[in-house]
C-alpha positions, 0 to 999 in steps of 0.5 A, a space after each residue: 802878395 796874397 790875392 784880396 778875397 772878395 767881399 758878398 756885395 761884389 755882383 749885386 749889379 750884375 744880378 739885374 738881367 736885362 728885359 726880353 721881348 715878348 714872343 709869340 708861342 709857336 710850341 708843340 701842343 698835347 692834350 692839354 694844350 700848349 705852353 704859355 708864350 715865352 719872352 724869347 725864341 727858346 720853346 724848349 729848354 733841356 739842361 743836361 746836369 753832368 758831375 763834378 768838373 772843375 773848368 781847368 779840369 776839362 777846358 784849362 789848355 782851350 784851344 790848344 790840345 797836345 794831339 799826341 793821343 786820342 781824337 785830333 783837335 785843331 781849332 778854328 783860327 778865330 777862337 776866342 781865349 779863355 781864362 785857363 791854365 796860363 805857362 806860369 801855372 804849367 810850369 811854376 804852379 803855387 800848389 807846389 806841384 804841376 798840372 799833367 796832362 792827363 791822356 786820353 789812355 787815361 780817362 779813368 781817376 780817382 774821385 777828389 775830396 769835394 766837401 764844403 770845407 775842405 773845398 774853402 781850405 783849398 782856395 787858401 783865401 784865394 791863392 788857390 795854392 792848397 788843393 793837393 793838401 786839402 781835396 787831392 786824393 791820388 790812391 784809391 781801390 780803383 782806378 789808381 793811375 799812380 799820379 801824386 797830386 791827381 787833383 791839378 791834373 787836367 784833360 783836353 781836345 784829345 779826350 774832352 773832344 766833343 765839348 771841345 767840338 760843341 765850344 767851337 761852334 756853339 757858346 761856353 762861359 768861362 766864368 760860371 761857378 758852383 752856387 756855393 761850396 760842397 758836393 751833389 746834392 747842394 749843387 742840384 738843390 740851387 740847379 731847382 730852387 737856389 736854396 739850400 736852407 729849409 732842410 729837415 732834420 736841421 742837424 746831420 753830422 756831415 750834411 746839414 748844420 743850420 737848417 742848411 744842406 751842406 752834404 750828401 744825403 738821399 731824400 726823405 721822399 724816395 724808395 731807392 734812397 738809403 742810409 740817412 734821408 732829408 726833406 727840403 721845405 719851401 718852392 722849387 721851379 717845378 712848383 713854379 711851372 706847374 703853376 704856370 701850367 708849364 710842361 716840365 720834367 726832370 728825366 734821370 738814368 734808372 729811374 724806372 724800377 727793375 722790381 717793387 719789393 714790400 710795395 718799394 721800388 727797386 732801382 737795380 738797373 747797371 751798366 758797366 763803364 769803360 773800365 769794365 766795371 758794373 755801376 748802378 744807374 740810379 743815384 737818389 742824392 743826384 735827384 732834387 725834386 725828390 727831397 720835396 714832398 711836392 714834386 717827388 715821385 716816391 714810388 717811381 711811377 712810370 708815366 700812366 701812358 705817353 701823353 702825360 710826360 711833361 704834365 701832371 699825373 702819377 709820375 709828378 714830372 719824375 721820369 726815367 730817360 727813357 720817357 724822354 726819348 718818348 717824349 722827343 720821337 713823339 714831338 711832344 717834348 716838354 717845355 723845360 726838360 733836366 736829364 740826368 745821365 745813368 752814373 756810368 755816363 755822368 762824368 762822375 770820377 771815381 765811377 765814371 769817366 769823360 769818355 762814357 760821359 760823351 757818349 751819353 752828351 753826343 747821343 743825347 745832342 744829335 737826337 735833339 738836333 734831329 728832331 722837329 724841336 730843335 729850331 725852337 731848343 736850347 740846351 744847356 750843359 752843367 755841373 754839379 760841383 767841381 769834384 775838388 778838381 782844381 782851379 786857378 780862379 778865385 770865386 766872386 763871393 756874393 754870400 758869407 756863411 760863419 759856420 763851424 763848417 767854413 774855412 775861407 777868409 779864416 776858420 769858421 768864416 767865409 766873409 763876415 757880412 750878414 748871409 742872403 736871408 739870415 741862412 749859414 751854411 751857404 758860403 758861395 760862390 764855389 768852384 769855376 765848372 764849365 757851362 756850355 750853350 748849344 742852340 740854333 740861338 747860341 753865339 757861334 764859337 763865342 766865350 762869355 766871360 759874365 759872372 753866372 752860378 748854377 742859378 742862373 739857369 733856375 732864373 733863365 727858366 723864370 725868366 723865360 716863361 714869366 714865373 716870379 722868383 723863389 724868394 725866401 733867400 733863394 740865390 735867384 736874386 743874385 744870379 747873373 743871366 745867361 742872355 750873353 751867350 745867345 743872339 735873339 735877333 737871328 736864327 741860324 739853320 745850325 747842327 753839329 752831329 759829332 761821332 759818340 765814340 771820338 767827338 768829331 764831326 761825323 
């Protein structure tokens, strides 16, 4: 029997979040002065924004990890299930073929094909029975580990180990999903502002029809971006804060210049991953305030000096992971931070892998547990898309899109409701990714099963520190909260330092 394909009214309930109470503002203050008060605990909000996991990629067999390689994974008794790959998935899957366990030998893999229509052709109207014809790719250059439907394979305890770990002691949701179909720079457009639409030019084959980004393409307000570039108009959540006098700033991997060329910047920095190979650390389409005039950092400015990280100056709140280590060893840390890894330890198949990826995590982690500000901290750990990695669970579909790009409920169809705001190209929700809560304020080995989006994390920050919403058809409106994965009405004294290599408890 074909699954229903579920209509864009289906969470309009569950888009009112409940009210919070007031507390008292106890954050670290700079020269500026201190951040207004917020409406919970949470003085410090960091979002590490990762690439392109589908949940059953990553969490599919949660808690049970094969323990034949790797790191040993045995979890606690009391852990609670998630919606994952079930028997009958492993062993009679509808695509045809069968996920494989991939080891932790094998953390290298091919990139999937992640666009926005053939992620909607994948889910096949939601049998989600098509993703080897439509986002598998099993060769490539390199890495090429030989499996035929790569796309439905999935890691565990054993590789994915530290997630695994933060999951046991802390929260994750198993029902959070990508804003809407497609790759990065869609996913990081609605992590900031919810929207898509405003874009300019409002036609580029492959990326932009409708006004709305449905693609990657570097922005308009960057040196280090190349090939074709757009601009976004209208607010994101820095102009929000900033309105507030919030201190925020998004912090990313080669940002800082290693050379400035005809008064450009140059963003040559590199590492070479787990394989050996040299990546550049810097992606421009991984940025989103830079496709805003108003929050963009065009020349990559380093912060005048130590004091302005987190407020206004020349660097606009666009900074290079380095400043965040500044900022954190000082006690001066921002009020909203994002963090976005160098490529080589962004999680990204392709050129990255889960091993680099939690070195980076786990480093970043203990830091913050070690400093002064993690009694008054929540991290958040998020995806950008799915990569077209596979996923059994159908998306709730709370915005219809009739392009000539959409796929899902027929060709150039995703419902046939009127979208959110009269904007096409913005069939959403997409993919299922992993969505992970660590905070002395956290639920403790707790799996949250409410619908959330990425956007859910842009309206925990208006929320939090009483900004008003984006509007103009921003998904913000829509996103359900994630106060189910906190407990507000007690702090528990609670650290998790993890080896970076193995993910285990040191």
């Amino acid at each position: 029997m074909r699954r229903l394909f579920v209509t864009s009214a289906v969470l309009s309930a569950a888009a009112a979040s409940a009210g919070l109470a007031t507390v008292a503002s106890g954050v670290l203050t700079s020269a500026a002065g201190p951040d207004p008060d917020t409406r919970t605990p949470i003085k410090h909000l960091v979002v590490i924004f990762q690439e392109n996991v589908s949940f059953d990629h990553y969490f599919g067999t949660y808690p049970v990890a094969a323990n034949t390689d790797g790191s040993h994974f045995t979890a606690r008794e009391d852990t609670p299930s998630v919606n994952g790959l079930s028997t009958a998935l492993l062993n009679s899957n509808p695509n045809g073929a069968n996920p494989v366990r991939l080891s932790h030998a094998q953390p290298l893999t091919c990139d999937q094909n992640h666009d926005y229509t053939p992620e909607q052709q994948a889910f096949d109207h939601g049998l989600m029975d098509r993703f080897p014809m439509y986002t598998n790719t099993s060769s490539c250059s390199a890495p090429d580990i030989g499996l035929p439907n790569l796309v439905l394979d999935y890691y565990d305890g054993n590789t994915v180990t530290a997630l695994w770990n933060y999951a046991q002691h802390f929260a994750m949701s198993d029902n959070s999903y990508s804003t809407v179909f497609g790759p990065s720079t869609p996913g990081a457009l609605n992590l900031v502002s919810g929207q898509t639409h405003g874009a300019t030019p409002a036609t580029l084959a492959g990326v932009v029809d409708n006004g709305s980004v449905y693609g990657d393409a570097d922005p308009a307000f960057d040196d280090c971006s190349s090939g074709s570039t757009i601009s976004l108009s209208g607010q994101n959540v820095g102009d929000l804060l900033n309105a507030a006098h919030v201190t925020w700033g998004w912090f990313q991997g080669g940002f800082r210049p290693t050379a400035v060329t005809g008064g450009k910047a140059v963003c040559g920095a590199s590492h070479a991953n787990i394989g050996g190979s040299s990546q550049k650390d810097y992606s421009a389409h991984h940025e989103p305030f830079q496709y805003y005039a108003s929050t963009s950092n065009p020349h990559h400015l380093a912060p005048a000096n130590d004091e302005e990280i987190g407020h206004n100056g020349q660097a606009n709140h666009q900074y290079d992971l380095a400043d965040f280590t500044t900022a954190l060893g000082d006690e001066h840390l921002p009020a909203v931070s994002f963090l976005k890894a160098a490529r080589y330890q962004d999680g990204h198949a392709g050129y990255s892998d889960p091993l680099d990826e939690q070195q980076f995590l786990v480093r970043t982690i203990n830091a913050l547990q070690r400093s002064d500000a993690w009694e008054s901290t929540a991290v958040v750990i998020a995806y950008d898309d799915s990569d077209g990695w596979y996923d059994h669970v159908m998306s709730p579909i709370v915005n219809d899109s009739q392009s000539t790009e959409d796929a899902l409920s027929a060709t150039g169809q995703c419902g046939t409701a009127a979208p959110l705001g009269g904007f096409q190209d913005r069939c959403g929700y997409g993919p299922r990714q992993p969505l992970l809560v660590i905070s002395p304020f956290s639920r403790e080995n707790f799996v949250d099963h409410s619908t959330t989006d990425q956007s859910s994390i842009l309206r925990f920050i208006e929320d939090n520190w009483s900004l008003p919403r984006i509007g103009g058809g921003s998904f913000d409106a829509l996103a359900g909260p994630l106060n189910g994965m906190f407990d507000f009405g007690q702090r528990e004294d609670r650290h998790l330092l993890l080896d970076p290599a193995s993910g285990k408890p040191q």
